[in-house]
C-alpha positions in Angstrom: 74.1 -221.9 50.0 71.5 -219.9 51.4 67.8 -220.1 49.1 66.7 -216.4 47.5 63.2 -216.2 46.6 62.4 -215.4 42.5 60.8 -212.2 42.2 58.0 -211.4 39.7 60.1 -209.0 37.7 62.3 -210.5 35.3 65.0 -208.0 35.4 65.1 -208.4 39.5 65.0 -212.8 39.0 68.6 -212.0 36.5 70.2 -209.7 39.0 69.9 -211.9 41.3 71.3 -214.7 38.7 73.6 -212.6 37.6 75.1 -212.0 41.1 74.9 -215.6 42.2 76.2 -217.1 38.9 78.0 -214.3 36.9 81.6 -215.5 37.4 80.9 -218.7 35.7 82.7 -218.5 32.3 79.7 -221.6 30.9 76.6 -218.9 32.7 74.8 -217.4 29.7 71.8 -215.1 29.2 69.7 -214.5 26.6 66.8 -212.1 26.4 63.9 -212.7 24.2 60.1 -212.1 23.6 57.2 -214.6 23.5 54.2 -213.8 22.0 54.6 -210.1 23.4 56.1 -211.5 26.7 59.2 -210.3 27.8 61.2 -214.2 29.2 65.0 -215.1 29.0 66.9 -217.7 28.3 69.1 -219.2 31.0 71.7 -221.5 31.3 75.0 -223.0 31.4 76.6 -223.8 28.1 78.5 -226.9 29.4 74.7 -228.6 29.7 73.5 -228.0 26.4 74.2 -225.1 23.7 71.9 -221.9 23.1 72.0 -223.3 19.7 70.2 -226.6 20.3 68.1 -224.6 23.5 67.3 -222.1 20.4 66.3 -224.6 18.0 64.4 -226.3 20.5 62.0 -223.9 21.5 61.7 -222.4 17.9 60.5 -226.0 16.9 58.3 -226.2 19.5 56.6 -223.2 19.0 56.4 -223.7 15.1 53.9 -226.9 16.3 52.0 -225.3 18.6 48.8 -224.5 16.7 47.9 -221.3 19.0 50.5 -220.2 17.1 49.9 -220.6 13.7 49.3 -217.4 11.4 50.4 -215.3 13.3 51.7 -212.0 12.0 55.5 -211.5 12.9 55.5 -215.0 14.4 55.4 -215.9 18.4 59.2 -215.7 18.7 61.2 -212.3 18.4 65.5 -213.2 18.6 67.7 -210.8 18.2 70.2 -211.7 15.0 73.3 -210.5 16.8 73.9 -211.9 20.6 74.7 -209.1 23.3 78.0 -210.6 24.5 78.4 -210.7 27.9 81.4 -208.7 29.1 83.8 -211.6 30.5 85.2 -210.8 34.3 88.7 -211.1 35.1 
């Protein structure tokens, strides 16, 4: 498999994911915002869950004192996922 560079842009980085990895049925995405920062989760479900991944970074975050008293919090999530459209 030939190495692609990771661009600065976020979107271009899950194109090219997206196209490299998209026909895996266990390849999820999840966008999200950090402390005003637009990031995504990435993954494969088979290695872990976004639950736990979730969970995980929520817990970390919740000790991190840079963090603490913050108005709306350092972690925006969407309530409802954005399914991905499955390919045939």
């Amino acid at each position: 498999m030939t190495q692609k560079p990771l661009y600065r842009s976020l979107d271009a980085n899950l194109a090219l994911l997206e196209e490299m990895f998209g026909r895996s049925d266990d390849f999820y995405t999840k966008r999200l915002m950090l402390a005003g920062i637009p990031c995504a989760i990435v993954m494969f479900t088979g290695l872990s869950s976004p639950e736990k991944l979730c969970r995980m970074a929520l817990d970390m975050l919740d000790r991190d004192p840079r963090h603490a008293g913050r108005r709306g919090g350092a972690v925006r999530l969407s309530a409802d996922p954005e399914p991905r459209p499955r390919r045939a």
